[in-house]
C-alpha positions in Angstrom: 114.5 -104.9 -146.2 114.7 -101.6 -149.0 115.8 -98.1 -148.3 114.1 -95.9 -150.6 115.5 -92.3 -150.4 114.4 -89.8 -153.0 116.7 -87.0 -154.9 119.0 -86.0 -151.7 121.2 -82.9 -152.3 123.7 -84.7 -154.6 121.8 -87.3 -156.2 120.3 -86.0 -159.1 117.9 -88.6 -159.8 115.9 -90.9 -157.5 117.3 -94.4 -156.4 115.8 -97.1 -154.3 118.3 -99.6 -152.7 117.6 -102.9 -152.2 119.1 -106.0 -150.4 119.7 -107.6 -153.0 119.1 -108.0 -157.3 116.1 -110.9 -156.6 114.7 -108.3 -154.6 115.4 -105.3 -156.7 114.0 -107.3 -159.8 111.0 -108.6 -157.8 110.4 -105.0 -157.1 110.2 -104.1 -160.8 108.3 -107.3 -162.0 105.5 -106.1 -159.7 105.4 -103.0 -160.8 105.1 -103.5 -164.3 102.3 -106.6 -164.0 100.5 -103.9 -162.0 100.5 -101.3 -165.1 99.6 -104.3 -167.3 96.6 -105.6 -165.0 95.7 -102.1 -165.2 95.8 -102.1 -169.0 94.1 -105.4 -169.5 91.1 -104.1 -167.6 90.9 -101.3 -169.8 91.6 -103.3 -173.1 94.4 -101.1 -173.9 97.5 -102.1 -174.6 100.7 -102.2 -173.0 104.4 -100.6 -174.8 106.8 -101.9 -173.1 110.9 -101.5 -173.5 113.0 -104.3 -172.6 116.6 -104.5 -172.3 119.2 -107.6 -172.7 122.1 -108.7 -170.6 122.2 -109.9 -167.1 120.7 -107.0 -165.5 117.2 -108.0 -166.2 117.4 -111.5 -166.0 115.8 -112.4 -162.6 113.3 -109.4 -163.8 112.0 -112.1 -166.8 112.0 -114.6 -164.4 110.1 -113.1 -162.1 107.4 -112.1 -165.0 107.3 -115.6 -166.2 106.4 -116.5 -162.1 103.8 -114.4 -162.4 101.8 -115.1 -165.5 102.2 -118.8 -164.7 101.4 -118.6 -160.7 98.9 -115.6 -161.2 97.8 -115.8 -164.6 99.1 -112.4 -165.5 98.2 -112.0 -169.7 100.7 -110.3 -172.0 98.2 -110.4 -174.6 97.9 -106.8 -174.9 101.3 -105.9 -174.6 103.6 -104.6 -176.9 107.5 -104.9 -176.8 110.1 -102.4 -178.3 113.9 -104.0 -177.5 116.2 -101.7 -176.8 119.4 -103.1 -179.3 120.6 -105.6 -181.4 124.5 -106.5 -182.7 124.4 -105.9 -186.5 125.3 -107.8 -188.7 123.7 -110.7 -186.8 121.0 -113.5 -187.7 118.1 -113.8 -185.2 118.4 -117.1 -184.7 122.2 -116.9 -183.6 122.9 -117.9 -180.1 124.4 -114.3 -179.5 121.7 -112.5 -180.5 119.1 -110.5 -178.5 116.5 -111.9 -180.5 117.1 -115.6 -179.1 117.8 -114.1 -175.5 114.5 -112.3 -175.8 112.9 -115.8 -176.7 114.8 -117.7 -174.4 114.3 -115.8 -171.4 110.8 -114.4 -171.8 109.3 -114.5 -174.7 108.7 -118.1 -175.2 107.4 -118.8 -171.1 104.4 -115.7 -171.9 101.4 -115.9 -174.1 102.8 -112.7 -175.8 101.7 -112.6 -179.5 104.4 -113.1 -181.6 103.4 -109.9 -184.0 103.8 -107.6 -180.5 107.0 -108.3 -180.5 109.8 -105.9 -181.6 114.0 -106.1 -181.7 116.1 -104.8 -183.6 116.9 -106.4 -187.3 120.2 -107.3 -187.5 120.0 -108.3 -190.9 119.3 -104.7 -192.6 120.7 -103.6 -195.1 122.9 -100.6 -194.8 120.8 -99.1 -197.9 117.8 -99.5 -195.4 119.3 -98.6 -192.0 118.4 -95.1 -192.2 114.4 -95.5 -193.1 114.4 -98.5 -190.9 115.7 -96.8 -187.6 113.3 -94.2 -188.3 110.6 -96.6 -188.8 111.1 -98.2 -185.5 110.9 -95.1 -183.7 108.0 -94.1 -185.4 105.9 -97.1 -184.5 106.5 -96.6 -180.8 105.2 -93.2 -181.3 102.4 -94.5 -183.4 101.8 -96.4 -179.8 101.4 -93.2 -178.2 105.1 -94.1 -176.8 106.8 -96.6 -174.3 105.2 -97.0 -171.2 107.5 -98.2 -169.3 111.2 -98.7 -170.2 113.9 -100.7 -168.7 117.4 -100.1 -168.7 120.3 -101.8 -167.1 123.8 -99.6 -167.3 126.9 -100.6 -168.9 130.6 -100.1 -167.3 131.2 -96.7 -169.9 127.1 -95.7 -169.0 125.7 -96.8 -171.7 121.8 -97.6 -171.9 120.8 -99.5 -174.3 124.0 -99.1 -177.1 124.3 -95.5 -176.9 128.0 -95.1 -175.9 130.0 -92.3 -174.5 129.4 -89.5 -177.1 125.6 -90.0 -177.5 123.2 -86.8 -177.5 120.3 -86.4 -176.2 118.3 -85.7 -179.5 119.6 -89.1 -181.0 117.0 -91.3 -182.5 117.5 -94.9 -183.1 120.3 -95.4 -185.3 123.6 -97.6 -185.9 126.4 -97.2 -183.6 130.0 -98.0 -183.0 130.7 -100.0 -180.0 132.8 -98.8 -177.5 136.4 -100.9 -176.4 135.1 -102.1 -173.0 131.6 -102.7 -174.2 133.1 -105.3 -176.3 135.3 -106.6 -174.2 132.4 -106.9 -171.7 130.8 -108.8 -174.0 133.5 -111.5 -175.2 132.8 -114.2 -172.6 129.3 -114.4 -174.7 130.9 -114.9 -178.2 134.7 -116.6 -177.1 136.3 -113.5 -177.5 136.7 -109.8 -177.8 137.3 -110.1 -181.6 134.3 -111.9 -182.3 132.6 -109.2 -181.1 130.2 -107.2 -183.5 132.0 -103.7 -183.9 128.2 -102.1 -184.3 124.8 -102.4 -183.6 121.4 -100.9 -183.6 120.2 -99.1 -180.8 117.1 -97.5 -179.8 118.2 -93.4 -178.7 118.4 -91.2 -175.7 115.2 -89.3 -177.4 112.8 -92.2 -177.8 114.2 -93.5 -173.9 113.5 -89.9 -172.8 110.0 -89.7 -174.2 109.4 -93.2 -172.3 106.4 -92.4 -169.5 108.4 -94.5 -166.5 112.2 -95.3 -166.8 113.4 -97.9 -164.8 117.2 -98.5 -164.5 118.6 -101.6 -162.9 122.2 -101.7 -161.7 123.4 -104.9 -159.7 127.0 -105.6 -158.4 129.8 -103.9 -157.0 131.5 -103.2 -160.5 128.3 -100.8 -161.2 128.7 -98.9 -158.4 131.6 -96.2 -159.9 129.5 -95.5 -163.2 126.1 -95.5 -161.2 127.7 -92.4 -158.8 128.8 -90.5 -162.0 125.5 -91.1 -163.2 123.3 -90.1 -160.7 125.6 -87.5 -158.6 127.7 -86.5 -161.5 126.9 -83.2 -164.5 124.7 -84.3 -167.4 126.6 -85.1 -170.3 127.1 -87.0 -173.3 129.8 -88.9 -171.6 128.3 -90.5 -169.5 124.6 -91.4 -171.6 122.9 -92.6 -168.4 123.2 -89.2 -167.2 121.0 -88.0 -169.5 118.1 -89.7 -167.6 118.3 -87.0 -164.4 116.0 -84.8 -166.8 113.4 -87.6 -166.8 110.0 -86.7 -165.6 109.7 -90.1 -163.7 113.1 -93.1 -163.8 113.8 -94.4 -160.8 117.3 -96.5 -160.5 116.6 -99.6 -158.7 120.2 -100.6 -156.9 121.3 -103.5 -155.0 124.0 -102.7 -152.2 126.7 -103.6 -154.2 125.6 -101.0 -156.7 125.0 -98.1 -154.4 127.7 -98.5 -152.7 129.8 -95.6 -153.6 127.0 -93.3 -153.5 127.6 -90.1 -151.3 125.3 -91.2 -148.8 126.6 -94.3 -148.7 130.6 -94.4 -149.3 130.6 -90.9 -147.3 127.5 -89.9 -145.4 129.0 -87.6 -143.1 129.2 -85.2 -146.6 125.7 -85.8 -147.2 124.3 -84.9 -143.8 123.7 -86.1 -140.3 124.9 -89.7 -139.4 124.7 -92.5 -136.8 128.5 -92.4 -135.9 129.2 -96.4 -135.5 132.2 -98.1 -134.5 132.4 -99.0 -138.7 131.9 -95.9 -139.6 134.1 -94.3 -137.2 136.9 -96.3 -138.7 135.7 -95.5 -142.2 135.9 -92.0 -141.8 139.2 -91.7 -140.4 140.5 -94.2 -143.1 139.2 -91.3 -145.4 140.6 -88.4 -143.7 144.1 -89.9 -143.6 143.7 -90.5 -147.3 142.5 -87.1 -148.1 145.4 -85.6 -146.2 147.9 -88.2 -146.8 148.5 -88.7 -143.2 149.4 -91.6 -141.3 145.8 -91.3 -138.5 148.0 -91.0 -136.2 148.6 -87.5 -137.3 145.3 -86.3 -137.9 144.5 -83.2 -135.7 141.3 -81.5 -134.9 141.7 -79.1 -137.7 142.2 -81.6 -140.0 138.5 -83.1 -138.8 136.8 -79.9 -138.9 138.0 -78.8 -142.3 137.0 -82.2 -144.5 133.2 -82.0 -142.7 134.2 -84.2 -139.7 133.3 -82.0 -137.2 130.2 -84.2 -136.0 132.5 -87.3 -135.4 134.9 -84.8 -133.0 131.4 -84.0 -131.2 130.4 -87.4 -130.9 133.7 -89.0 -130.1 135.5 -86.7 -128.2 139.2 -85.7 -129.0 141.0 -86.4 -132.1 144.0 -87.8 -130.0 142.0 -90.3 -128.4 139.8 -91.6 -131.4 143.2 -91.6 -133.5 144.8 -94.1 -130.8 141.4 -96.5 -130.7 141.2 -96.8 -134.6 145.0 -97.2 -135.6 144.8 -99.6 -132.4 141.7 -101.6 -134.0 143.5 -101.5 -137.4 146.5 -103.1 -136.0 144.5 -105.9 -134.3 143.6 -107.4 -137.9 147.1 -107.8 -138.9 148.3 -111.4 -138.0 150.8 -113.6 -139.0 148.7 -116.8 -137.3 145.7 -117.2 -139.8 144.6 -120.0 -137.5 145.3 -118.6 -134.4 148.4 -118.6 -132.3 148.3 -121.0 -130.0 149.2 -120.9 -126.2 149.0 -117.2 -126.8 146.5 -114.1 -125.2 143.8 -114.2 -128.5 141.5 -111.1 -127.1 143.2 -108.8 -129.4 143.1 -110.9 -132.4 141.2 -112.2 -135.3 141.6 -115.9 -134.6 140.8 -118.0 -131.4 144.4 -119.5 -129.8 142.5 -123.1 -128.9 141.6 -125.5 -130.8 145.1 -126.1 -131.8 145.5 -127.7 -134.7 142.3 -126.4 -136.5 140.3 -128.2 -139.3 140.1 -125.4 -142.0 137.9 -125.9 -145.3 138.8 -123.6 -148.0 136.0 -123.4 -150.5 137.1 -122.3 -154.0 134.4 -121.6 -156.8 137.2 -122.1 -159.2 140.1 -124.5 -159.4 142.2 -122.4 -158.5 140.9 -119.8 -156.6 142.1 -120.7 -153.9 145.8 -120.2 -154.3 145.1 -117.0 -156.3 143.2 -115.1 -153.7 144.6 -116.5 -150.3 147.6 -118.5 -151.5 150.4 -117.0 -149.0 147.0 -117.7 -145.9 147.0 -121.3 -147.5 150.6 -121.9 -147.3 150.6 -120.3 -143.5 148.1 -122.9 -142.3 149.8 -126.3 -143.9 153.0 -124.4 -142.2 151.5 -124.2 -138.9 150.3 -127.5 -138.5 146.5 -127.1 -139.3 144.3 -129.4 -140.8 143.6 -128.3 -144.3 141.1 -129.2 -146.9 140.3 -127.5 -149.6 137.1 -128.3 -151.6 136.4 -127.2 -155.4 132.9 -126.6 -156.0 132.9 -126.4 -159.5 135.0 -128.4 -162.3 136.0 -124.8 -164.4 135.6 -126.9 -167.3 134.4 -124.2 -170.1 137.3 -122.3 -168.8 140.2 -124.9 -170.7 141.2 -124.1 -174.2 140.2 -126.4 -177.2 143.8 -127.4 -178.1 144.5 -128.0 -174.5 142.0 -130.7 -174.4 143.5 -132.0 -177.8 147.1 -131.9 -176.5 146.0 -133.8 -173.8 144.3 -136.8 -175.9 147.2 -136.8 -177.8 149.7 -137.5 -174.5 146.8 -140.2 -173.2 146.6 -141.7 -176.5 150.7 -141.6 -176.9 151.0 -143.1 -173.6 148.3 -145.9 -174.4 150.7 -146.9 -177.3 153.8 -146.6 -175.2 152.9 -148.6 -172.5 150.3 -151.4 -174.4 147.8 -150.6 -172.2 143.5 -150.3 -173.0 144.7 -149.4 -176.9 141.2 -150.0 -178.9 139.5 -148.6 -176.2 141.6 -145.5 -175.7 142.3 -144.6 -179.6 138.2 -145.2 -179.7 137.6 -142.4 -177.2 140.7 -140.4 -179.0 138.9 -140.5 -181.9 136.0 -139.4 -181.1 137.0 -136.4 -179.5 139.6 -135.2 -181.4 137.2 -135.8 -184.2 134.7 -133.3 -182.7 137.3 -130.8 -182.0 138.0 -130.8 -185.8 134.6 -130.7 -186.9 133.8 -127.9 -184.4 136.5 -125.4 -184.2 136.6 -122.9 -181.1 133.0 -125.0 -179.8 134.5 -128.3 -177.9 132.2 -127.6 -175.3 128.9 -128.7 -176.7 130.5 -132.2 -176.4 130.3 -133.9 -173.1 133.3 -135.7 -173.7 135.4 -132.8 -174.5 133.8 -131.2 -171.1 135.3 -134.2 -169.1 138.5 -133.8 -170.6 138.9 -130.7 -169.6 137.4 -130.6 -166.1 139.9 -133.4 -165.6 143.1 -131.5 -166.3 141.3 -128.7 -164.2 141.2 -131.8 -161.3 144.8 -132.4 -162.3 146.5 -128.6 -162.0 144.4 -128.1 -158.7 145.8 -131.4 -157.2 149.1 -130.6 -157.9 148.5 -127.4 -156.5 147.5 -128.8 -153.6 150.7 -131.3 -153.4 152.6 -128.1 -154.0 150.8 -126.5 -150.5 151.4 -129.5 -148.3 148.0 -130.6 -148.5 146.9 -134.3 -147.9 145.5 -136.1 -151.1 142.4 -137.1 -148.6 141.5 -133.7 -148.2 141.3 -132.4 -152.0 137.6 -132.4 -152.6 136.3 -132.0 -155.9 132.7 -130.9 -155.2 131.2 -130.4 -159.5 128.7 -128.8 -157.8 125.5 -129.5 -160.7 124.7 -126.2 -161.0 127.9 -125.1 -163.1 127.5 -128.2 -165.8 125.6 -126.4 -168.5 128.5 -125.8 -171.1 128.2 -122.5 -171.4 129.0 -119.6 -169.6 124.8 -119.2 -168.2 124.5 -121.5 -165.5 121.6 -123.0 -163.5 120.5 -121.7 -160.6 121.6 -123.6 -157.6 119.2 -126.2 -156.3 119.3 -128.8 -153.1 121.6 -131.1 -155.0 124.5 -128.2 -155.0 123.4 -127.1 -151.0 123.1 -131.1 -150.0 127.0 -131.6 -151.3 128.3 -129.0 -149.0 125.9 -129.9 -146.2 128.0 -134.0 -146.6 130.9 -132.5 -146.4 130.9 -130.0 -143.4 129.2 -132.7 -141.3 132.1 -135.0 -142.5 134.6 -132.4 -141.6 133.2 -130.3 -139.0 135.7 -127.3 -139.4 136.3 -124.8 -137.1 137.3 -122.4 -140.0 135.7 -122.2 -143.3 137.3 -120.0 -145.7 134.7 -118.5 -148.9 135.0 -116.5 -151.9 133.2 -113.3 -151.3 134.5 -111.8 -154.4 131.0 -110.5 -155.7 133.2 -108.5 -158.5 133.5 -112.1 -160.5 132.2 -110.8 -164.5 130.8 -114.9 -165.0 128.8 -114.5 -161.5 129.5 -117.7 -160.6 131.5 -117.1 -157.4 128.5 -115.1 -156.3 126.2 -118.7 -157.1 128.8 -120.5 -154.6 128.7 -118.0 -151.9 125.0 -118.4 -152.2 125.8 -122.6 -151.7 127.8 -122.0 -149.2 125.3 -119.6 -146.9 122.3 -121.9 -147.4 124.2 -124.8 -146.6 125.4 -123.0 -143.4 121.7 -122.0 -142.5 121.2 -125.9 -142.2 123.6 -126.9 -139.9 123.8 -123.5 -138.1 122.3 -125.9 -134.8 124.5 -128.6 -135.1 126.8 -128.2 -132.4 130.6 -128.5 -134.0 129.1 -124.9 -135.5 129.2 -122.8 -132.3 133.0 -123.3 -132.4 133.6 -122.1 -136.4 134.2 -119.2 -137.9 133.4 -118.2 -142.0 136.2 -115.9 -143.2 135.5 -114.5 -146.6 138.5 -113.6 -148.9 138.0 -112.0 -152.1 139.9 -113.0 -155.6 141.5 -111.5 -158.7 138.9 -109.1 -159.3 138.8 -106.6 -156.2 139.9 -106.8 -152.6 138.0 -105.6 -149.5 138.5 -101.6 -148.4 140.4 -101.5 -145.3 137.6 -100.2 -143.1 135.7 -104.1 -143.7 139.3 -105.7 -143.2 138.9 -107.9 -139.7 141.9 -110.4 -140.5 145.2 -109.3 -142.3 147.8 -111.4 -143.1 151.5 -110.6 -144.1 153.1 -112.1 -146.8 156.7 -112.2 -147.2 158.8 -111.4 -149.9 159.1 -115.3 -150.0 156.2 -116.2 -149.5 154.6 -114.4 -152.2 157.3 -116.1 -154.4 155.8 -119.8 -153.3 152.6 -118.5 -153.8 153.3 -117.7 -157.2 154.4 -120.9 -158.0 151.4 -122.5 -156.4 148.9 -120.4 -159.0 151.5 -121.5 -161.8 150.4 -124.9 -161.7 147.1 -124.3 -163.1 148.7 -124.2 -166.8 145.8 -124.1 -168.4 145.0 -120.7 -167.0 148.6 -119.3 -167.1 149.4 -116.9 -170.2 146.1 -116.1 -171.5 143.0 -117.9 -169.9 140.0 -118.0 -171.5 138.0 -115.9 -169.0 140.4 -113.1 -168.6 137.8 -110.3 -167.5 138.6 -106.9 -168.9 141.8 -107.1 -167.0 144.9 -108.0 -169.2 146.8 -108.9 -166.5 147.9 -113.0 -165.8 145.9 -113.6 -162.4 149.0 -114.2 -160.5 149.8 -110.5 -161.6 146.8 -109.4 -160.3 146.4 -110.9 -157.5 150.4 -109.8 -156.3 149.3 -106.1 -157.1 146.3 -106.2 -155.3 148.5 -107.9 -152.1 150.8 -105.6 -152.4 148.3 -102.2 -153.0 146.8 -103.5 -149.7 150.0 -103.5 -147.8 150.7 -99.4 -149.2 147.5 -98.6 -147.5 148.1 -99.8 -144.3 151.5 -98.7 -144.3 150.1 -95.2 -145.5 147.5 -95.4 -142.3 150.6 -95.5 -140.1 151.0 -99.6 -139.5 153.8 -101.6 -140.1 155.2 -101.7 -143.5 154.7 -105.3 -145.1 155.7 -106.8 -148.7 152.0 -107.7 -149.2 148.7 -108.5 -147.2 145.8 -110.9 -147.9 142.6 -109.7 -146.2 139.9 -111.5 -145.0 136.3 -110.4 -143.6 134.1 -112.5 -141.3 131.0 -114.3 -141.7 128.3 -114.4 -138.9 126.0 -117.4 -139.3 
């Protein structure tokens, strides 16, 4: 299902929201095979501009779909990129030029002469005359037809960074700080990063006939509201494109969700006052006026644009009372459910008691990061826990730690007499490959192994740590994630059938999930996915009428309070044993190799965000706790 609302008072530029990014994408995949059918009937050609990066990803797919399913011909079309990294060879594995061919390029009859990126290989002597050049052949073309954009964390489009003008042709640019660091899970770090890089400008974008930006994820959604609600300026390049003619930004709700109309419609206009948005607003209101809800009076409603919900709902007393009353209702210190107790009022059913709980965790240790103290409250109360890894997080171990490793099991071969041609055979070979291939152990399958296996080792002792049975440790290796590299496959029926054994072997009556749709590598997003199609299987079975799917987020975000339905205290304590639980992933303590742009240790993060969740309850009015973990349900 889409929304589709066009240039309300404060968006400055239209926007189409969409379910979801294969929808959004599908969306601009047809639109574009429609201009080129068009074309191709005509004999004229088609100038298109493409962009790189994971925004347009399931866009190429979806073009490839076509021109194989429907025969769709991109022999008459002609292709401007937007950027390239400079200095950097086409055929490098970072380069645009080898994500243009791997993704589309090579699946299309496209003629190789039509095509057009960037050279990284210039020379500086040449870069002026050869920017200009570019630009001048897309002119020659009578201009881009259609160009597609996705958005970058600073508002970028294409390379042009915060600074860019509007009369900027294509030229070589500086990389901004966080577009590097956005980039350093693609090149093994921030400091292999190219510093500058060739981009097509805010002029040649501008003269483009149809602009379509694509922005997918809940990290987008700040930069897409300055963008699109926010002045024009050079700040913020994206901006720029609310004096297009024709650009639509295609959003998924992740995306949008901070938009006006969204985040706060009651500023926007008439809305449909819901229970959630009730609770929303008054969660804002306090906020605004740094009251506890309790306090809020009607004058407090009337003068921040609230005067609909006072109509709708009655008095401010009264709605204050239901919504701190519904806020306190999440909090619980029985994550399973108290037993022998009156549950109406609570998040969690009092019978069964003990409970079978699965906690799914995309990572290996994801688990103890993101709902740690919840984990610890469950083996304390006498449930029946597993926990189930669905991937090994094997790209995600350091070189040397594999090396050190080979060295103890090699040591300990020696030391003990035990297997010793066959170990020191193994030892040598991959040790041997680590040498030959500094900083790139994981294009050897071996090395992979090694390192999912002290993954398997940190999350096991982890679980020992948490009270957890050794029976109960699954390690799923969901196929999906094996690749290597940081792109995975998509997930097929081999990753949905492994969680499909194991809930029928367990038949839980509480599954907890990542829902933390913030993760920069996606792949907690891809296990969600599992997870939900593996649910839509056995939603008929009948152990599922008596389970319930909480969703917990990780070190990247936490839920806002108003989507909160189970809070659970953690103790001074029991943040402390918490800690210590995260600390036995080793591999992933100091500096990991997937930091994010964040520079804090995960166990740093995830204690801030615990805590920051705890302040805002206690700043709503309710009880004043060390930290909270919160959790959102599922319905299946």
């Amino acid at each position: 299902m889409t929304e589709s609302v066009l240039r309300n008072h404060l968006e400055k530029v239209s926007t189409r929201i969409f379910e979801d990014r294969d929808e959004g994408s599908s969306f601009v995949a047809r639109e574009i095979a429609a201009l080129i059918k068009e074309k191709n009937k005509l004999d004229k050609y088609t100038v298109l501009g493409l962009a790189t990066g994971s925004s347009p990803l399931l866009l190429y797919k979806e073009l490839i779909k076509i021109h194989k399913e429907e025969g769709l011909s991109f022999k008459n079309v002609i292709t401007f990129n937007l950027d390239e990294y400079y200095p950097m060879n086409p055929g490098d594995a970072q380069s645009y030029n080898t994500f243009m061919h791997e993704n589309l390029f090579a699946h299309i009859d496209i003629k190789p002469e039509n095509i057009n990126i960037p050279d990284g290989t210039i020379s500086m002597d040449e870069m002026d005359a050869y920017c200009r050049a570019y630009d001048n052949k897309i002119n020659s073309l009578g201009g881009l037809d259609i160009q597609v954009l996705g958005i970058g964390r600073t508002g970028h489009i294409g390379f042009n960074e915060p600074g860019s003008q509007i009369a900027d042709g294509t030229r070589m640019v500086y990389l901004n700080d966080i577009t590097r660091e956005d980039a350093a899970k693609d090149f093994g770090g921030k400091e292999n990063v190219p510093r500058t890089a060739i981009t097509m400008g805010v002029k040649t974008i501008m003269k483009a006939n149809k602009v379509f930006l694509m922005g997918w994820g809940e990290s987008k959604a700040p930069i897409v509201k300055e963008a699109t609600e926010g002045p024009v300026t050079g700040e913020v390049p994206a901006s720029f494109l609310q004096n297009h003619d024709d650009v639509l930004f295609v959003l998924d709700k992740g995306a949008a969700s901070r938009l006006s109309r969204i985040d706060t419609p009651w500023l926007t206009g008439e809305c449909e006052w819901t229970e959630h948005l009730q609770k929303k607003a008054l969660i804002w209101l306090s906020h605004q006026t740094g009251k506890p809800i309790l306090k809020l009076t009607e004058v407090d409603y009337k003068e921040w644009g609230l005067k609909s919900l006072l109509e709708t709902a009655g008095s401010a007393y009264d709605l204050n009372i239901e919504i701190h009353n519904r806020l306190q209702q999440t909090i619980t210190g029985w994550p399973g459910g108290k037993p022998s107790s009156d549950d109406k009022t609570r998040p969690e059913r009092s019978a069964p008691f003990p409970k079978r709980a699965i906690i799914f965790s995309p990572h290996p240790d994801d688990d103890v990061i993101s709902m740690g103290g919840t984990f610890l409250r469950l083996v304390d109360q006498g449930h029946d826990v597993h926990v189930a890894y669905q991937t090994s997080g094997n790209i995600a171990v350091f070189d040397d730690d594999a090396h050190r490793f080979m060295d103890f099991l090699n040591g300990f071969s020696k030391k003990f007499d035990v297997c010793q041609p066959e170990i020191q055979k193994i030892y040598d070979e991959i040790t041997g490959y680590l040498k030959s291939h500094p900083d790139n152990g994981n294009g050897s399958s071996s090395v992979l192994s090694v390192k999912g296996l002290i993954r398997q080792g940190e999350a096991a002792a982890a679980c020992r740590f948490s009270g957890v049975k050794e029976e109960n440790v699954h390690f799923l290796d969901l196929p999906f994630y094996e690749t290597g590299s940081v792109e995975k496959q998509p997930i097929s029926s081999k990753d949905v059938d492994i969680i499909v054994n194991l809930l029928r072997e367990v038949k839980p009556h509480q599954i907890y999930a990542a829902g933390d749709l913030q993760d920069p590598h996606g792949t907690h997003a891809v296990c969600l996915q599992a997870i939900f199609r593996a649910l839509e299987e056995v939603k008929s079975e009948e152990w599922t009428k008596d389970c319930y799917v909480w969703l917990y987020r990780g070190a990247w975000q936490e839920w806002d309070v108003e989507d909160v339905e189970m809070a659970v205290p953690i103790s001074p304590d029991e943040l402390k044993t918490k800690r210590m639980a995260i600390f036995k992933h080793q591999s992933q303590k100091d500096v990991p190799v997937f930091p994010g742009t964040d520079s804090r240790e995960f166990w740093e993060r995830a204690e801030d965000r615990n805590r920051e969740t705890a302040k805002l309850y206690d700043q709503l009015g309710l009880t004043e706790y060390e930290a909270i973990e919160a959790f959102k349900r599922y319905h299946f």
